[in-house]
N, C-alpha and C positions, 0 to 999 in steps of 0.2 A: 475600468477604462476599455476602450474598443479595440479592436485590430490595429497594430503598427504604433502603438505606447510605447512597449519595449520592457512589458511585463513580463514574459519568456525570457530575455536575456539578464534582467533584475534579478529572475527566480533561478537561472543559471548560473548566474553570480554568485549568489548565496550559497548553495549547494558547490561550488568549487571551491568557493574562501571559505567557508563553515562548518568544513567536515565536523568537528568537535561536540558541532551540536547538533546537524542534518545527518539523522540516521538512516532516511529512506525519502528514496524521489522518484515521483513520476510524474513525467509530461506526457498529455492529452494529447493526441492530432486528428482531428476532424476527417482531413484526407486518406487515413489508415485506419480503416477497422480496428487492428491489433490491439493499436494502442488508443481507441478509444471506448474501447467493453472496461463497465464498472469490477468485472469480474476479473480480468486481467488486473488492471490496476491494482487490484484487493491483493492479489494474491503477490505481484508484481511486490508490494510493499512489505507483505508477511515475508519475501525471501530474503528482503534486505536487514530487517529488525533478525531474523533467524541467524545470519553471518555476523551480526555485529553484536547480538547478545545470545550466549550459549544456553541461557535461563529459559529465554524465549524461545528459541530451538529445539530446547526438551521438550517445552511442554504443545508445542504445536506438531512434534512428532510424536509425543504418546495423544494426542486427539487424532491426525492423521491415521493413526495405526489401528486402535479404540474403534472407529466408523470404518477402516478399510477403504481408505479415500488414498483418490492421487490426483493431482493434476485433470488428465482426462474429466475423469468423474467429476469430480470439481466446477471446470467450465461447462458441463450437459445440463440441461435441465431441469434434471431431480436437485439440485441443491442450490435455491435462493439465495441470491444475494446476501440479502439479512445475516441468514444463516451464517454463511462462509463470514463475515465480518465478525460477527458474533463469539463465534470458535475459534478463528485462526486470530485474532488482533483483537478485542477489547478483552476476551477471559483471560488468555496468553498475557497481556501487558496487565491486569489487575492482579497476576499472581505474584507478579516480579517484584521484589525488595529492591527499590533502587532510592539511593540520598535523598531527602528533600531539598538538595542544593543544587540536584543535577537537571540541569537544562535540556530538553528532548526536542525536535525540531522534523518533521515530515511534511515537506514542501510536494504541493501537489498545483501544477502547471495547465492552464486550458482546460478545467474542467468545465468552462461553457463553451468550450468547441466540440465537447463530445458530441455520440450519434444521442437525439432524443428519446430518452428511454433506455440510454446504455446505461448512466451513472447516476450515483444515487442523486 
């Protein structure tokens, strides 16, 4: 739907009433740079799956440490998109043992408000 549906406020919703199963959120804003680099977001979401699971925290700080990465490094140039997803959030969550019963949820807001060419 277009601007002024009231999809930001739906997806707010959810992420207030759902902790349970909204592990990690990020809303997009067109009018802030910040928070509209795919690179932020990525990384934005690795921190919140990293505080909410300890599993996942290991293992994205023994990658972190492994490459000698931080932050900085991270958002520069030399490290692709791809990449940073790749390492920090799909190897990280495929090594985790978690239920088959358990419900996972990562609400991500405005991502076609982003800048063109920020996000994937």
């Amino acid at each position: 739907a277009g601007a002024g549906f009231g999809k930001t406020t739906i997806a707010s919703r959810i992420v207030t009433e759902r902790d349970d199963v909204v592990v990690a959120h990020y809303f997009c804003r067109h009018d802030d740079r910040r928070f509209s680099c795919a690179k932020s977001m990525v990384l934005s979401i690795v921190y919140q799956l990293a505080q909410r699971f300890p599993q996942f925290r290991r293992r994205v700080s023994n990658i972190l440490a492994k490459h000698g990465l931080n932050r900085g490094k991270l958002m520069g140039d030399k490290v692709n998109l791809s990449t940073i997803f790749t390492e920090l959030v799909e190897i990280p969550l495929h090594s985790m043992k978690v239920s088959s019963y358990t419900r996972h949820v990562v609400v991500i807001d405005g991502l076609d408000e982003s800048q063109s060419g920020n996000i994937l």
